[in-house]
C-alpha positions as CSV (number, residue, x, y, z in Angstrom):
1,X,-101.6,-43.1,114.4
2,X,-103.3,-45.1,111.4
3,X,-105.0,-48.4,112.0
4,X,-103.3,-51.6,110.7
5,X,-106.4,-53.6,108.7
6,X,-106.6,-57.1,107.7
7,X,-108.5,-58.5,104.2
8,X,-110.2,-61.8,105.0
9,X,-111.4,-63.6,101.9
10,X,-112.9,-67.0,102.2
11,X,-116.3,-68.0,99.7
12,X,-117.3,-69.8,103.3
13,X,-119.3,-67.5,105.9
14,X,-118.3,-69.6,108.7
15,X,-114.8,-69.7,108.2
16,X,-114.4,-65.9,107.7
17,X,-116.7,-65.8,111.0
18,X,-114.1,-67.8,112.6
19,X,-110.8,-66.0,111.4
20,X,-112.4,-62.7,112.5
21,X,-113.4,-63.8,116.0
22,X,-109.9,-64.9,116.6
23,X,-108.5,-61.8,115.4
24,X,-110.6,-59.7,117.0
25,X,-110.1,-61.7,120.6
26,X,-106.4,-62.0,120.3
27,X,-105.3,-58.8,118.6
28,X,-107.7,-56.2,119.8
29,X,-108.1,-52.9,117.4
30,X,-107.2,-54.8,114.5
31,X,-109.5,-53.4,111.7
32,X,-110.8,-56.3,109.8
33,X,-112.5,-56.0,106.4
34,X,-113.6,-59.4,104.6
35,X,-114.4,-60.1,101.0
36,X,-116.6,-63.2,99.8
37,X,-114.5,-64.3,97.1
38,X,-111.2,-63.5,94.8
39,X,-113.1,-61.3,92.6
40,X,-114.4,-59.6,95.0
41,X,-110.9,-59.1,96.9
42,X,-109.4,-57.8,93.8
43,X,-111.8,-54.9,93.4
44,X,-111.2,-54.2,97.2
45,X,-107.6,-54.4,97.2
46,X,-107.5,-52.1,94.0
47,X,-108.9,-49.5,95.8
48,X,-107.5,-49.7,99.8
49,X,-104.2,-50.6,101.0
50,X,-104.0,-53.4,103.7
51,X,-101.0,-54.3,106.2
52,X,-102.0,-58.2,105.8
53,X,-104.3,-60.4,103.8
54,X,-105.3,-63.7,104.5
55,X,-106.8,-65.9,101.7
56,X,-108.3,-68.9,101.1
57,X,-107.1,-70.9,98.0
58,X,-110.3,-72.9,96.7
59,X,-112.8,-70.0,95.5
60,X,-114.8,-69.8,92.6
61,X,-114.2,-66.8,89.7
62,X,-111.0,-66.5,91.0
63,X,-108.5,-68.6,93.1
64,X,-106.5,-67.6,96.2
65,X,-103.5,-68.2,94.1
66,X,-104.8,-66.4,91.3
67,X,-105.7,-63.3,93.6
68,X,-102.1,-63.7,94.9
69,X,-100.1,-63.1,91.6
70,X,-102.2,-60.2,90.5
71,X,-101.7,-59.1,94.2
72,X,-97.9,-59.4,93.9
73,X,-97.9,-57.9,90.8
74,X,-99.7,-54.2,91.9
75,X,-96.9,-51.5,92.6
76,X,-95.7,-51.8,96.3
77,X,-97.1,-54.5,97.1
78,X,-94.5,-56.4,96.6
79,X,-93.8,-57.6,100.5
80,X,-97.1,-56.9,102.1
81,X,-98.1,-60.5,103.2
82,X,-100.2,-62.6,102.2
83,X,-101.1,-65.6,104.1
84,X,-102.8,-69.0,102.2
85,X,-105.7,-70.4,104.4
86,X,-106.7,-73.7,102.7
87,X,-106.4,-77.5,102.9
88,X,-103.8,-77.7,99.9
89,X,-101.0,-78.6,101.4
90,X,-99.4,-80.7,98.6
91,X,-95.7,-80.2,97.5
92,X,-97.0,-78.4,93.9
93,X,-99.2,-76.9,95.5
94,X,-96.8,-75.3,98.0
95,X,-94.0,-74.4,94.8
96,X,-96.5,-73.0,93.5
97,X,-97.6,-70.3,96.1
98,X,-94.1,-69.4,97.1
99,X,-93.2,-69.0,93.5
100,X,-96.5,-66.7,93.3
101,X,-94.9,-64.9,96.4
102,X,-97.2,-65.8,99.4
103,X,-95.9,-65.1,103.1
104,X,-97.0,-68.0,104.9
105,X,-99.5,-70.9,105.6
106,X,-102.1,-71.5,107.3
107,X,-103.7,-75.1,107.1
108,X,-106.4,-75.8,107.7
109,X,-108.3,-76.7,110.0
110,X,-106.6,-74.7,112.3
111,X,-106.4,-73.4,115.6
112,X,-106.8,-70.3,117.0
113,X,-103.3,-70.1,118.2
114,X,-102.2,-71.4,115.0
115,X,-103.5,-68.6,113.2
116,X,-103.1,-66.2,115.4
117,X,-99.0,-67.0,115.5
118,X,-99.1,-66.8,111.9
119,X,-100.9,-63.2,111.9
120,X,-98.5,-62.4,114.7
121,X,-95.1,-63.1,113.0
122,X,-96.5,-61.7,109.7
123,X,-97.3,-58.4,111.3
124,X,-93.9,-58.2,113.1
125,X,-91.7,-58.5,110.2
126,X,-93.2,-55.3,108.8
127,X,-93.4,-53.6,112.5
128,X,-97.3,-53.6,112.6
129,X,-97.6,-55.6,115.0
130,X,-95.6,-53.2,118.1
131,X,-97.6,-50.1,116.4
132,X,-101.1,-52.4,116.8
133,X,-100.4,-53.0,120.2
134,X,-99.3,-49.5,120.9
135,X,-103.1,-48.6,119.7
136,X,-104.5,-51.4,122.4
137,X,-102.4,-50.0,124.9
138,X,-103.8,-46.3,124.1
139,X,-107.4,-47.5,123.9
140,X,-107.7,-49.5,127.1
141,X,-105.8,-46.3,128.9
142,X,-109.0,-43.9,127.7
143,X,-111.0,-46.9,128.9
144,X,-109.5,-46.9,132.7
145,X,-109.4,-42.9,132.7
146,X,-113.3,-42.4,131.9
147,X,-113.9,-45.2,134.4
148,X,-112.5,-43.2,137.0
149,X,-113.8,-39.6,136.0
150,X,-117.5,-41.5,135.5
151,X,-116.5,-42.2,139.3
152,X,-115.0,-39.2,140.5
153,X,-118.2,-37.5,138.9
154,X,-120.4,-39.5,141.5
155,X,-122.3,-41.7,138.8
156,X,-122.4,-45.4,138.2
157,X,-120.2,-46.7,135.0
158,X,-122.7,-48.3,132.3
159,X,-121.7,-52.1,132.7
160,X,-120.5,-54.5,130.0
161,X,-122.6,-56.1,127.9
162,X,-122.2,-59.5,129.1
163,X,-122.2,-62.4,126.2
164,X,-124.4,-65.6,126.5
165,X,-123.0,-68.8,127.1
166,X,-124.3,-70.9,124.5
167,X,-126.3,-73.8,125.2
168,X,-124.8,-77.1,126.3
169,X,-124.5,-79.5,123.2
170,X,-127.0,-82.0,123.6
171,X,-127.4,-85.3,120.4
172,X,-129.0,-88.4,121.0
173,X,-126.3,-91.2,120.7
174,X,-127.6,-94.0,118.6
175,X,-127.8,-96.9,120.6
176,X,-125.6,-99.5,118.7
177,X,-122.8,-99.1,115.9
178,X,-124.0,-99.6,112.5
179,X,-121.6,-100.7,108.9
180,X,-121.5,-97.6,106.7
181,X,-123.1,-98.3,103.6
182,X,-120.1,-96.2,101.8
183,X,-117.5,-97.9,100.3
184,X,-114.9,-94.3,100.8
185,X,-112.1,-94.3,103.1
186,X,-112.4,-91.3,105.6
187,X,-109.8,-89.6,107.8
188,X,-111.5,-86.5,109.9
189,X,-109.1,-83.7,110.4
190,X,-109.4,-81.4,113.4
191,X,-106.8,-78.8,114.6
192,X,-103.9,-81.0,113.3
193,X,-104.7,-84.1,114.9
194,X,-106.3,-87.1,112.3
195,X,-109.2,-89.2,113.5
196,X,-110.2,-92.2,111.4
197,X,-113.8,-92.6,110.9
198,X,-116.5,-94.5,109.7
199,X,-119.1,-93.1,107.9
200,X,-122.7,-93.3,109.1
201,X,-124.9,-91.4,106.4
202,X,-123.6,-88.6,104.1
203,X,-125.1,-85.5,102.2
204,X,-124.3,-82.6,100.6
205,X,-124.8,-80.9,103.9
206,X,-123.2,-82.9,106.3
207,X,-121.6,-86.3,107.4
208,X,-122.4,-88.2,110.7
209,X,-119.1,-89.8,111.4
210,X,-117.6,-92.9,113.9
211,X,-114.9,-91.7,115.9
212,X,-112.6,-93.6,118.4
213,X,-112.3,-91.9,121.6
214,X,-109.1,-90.6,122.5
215,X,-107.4,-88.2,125.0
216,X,-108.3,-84.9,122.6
217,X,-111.9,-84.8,121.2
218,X,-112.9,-82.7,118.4
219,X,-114.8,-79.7,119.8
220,X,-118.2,-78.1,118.7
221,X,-118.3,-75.0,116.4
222,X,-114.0,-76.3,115.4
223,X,-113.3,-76.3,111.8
224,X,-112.4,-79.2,109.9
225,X,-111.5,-80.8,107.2
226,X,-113.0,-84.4,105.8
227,X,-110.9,-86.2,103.4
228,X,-112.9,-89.0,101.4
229,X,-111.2,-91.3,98.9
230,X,-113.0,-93.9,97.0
231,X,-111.7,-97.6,97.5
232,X,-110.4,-97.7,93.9
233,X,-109.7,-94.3,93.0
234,X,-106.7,-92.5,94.1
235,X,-108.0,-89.2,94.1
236,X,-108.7,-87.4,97.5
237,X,-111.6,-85.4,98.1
238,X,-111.2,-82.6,100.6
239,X,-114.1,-81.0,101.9
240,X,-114.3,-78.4,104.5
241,X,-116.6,-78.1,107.5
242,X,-117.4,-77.6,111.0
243,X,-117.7,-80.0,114.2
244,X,-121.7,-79.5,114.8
245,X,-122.4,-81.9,117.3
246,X,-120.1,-84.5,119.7
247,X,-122.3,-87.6,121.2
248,X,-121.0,-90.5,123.1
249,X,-122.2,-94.0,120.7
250,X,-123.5,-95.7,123.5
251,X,-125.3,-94.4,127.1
252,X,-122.7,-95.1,129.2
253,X,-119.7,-93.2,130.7
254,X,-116.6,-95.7,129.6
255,X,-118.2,-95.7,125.6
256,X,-115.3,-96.0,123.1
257,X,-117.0,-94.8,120.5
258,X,-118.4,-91.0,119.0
259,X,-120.6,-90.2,117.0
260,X,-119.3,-86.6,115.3
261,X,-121.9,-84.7,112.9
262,X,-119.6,-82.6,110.3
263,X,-121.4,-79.6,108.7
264,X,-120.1,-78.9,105.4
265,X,-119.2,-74.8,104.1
266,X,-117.6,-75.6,101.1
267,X,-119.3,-74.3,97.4
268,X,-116.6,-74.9,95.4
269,X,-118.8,-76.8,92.7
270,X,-115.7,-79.7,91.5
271,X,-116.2,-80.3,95.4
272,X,-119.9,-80.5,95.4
273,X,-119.5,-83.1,92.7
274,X,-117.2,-85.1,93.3
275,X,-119.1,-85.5,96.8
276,X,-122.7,-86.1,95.0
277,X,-120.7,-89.2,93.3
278,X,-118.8,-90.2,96.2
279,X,-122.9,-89.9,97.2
280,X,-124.1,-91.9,94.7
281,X,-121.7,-94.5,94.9
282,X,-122.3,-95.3,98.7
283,X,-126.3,-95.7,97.3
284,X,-125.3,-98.4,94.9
């Protein structure tokens, strides 16, 4: 029985890192390749056939939505999906990717059952999802059966390797709450839900944000998504990242406030510069 395979292509390590630990912890003998940007896709998807592809929009040398209409326009590939991974979730933006012939969204940031029920349904419409878990089923069988001849054969059955725990998070919470210098409005997005924020300092690299507490607190290691807009400007920057480190404001248990540092992934250089002015404005 062939495999069913997945194309991941995302220009941010992280975020393939975190599509293909979802996959590969939710749908078990899915074979996953990954390719670093459009370009590189293209050339991949040229050569191999794939049951599902999930792309990133935002890449330099060539777009997600680029990649998409070449994809679309390669014999028989005509319904193989293709699922958008990105921030864009603008009305154009969407008419334009369903008029380009994409499958589905997935926005982000997202959540690993988010994803994984997008994958899911994609992989169902074209039955690869009953012949994937048919393979699972097969494969942890085999498992059970050379468990129990390892047994019957009087030896010991080489154990699991077991995973570390990572490391608790530990930050030191500033002791008081401080004005932003930055005159941008920020909104931190984490699995759906919005957090308003102050900004603290901001880099290329990262952004140590303000948070109100509330019943659902962003996690380390989620993705997410920073949205700056300048006071007088209307245009919004979106810049992807990851939640690096969670720290209570103030040392004491009933503090209302968080301090959230925000690691950036994003290379898309129209990002990179528009956040080196939003940068250079909060300076001035």
């Amino acid at each position: 029985m062939a495999s069913v395979s997945v194309l991941v292509v995302d220009d941010a390590p992280f975020i393939r890192d975190l599509i293909k630990k979802a996959l590969r912890s939710h749908l078990p003998g899915l074979q996953i390749e990954e390719a670093v940007n459009g370009s590189k896709a293209r050339q991949l998807l040229s050569r191999v056939a794939f049951d599902l592809v999930l792309c990133d929009w935002e890449m330099p040398e060539l777009s997600g939505l680029e990649l998409l209409q070449w994809f679309r326009a390669q014999p028989g590939q005509e319904k193989t999906p293709f699922i958008m991974v990105t921030s864009r979730g603008d009305r154009d933006n969407v008419v334009q990717a369903i008029q380009a012939g994409v499958s589905d969204y997935v926005g982000k940031p997202f959540s690993n059952e988010q994803l994984i029920s997008k994958v899911s349904k994609a992989l169902q419409r074209t039955g690869k999802l009953k012949q994937l878990r048919s393979r699972s089923l097969q494969a942890s069988t085999g498992h059970a059966m050379e468990s129990v001849n390892t047994l019957l054969a009087g030896r010991k059955p080489t154990p699991a390797p077991v995973t570390p725990t990572a490391p608790p998070v530990s930050a030191q919470a500033d002791s008081r709450a401080s004005t932003s210098r930055s005159s941008a409005r920020a909104q931190l997005r984490v699995a759906g839900q919005q957090f308003a924020c102050v900004i603290r300092s901001l880099s290329l690299r990262d952004a140590r944000l303000v948070v109100r507490r509330s019943e659902r607190l962003p996690s380390v290691f989620e993705s997410a998504v920073l949205d700056l807009e300048q006071q007088d400007e209307q245009e919004v920057a979106r810049i992807n990242g990851y939640v690096h480190t969670v720290a209570a404001l103030e040392e004491r248990m009933d503090c209302e406030w968080l301090l959230v540092t925000l690691k950036f992934v994003d290379q898309d250089p129209a990002k990179l510069e528009r956040l080196s002015l939003l940068i250079a404005a909060a300076e001035h």
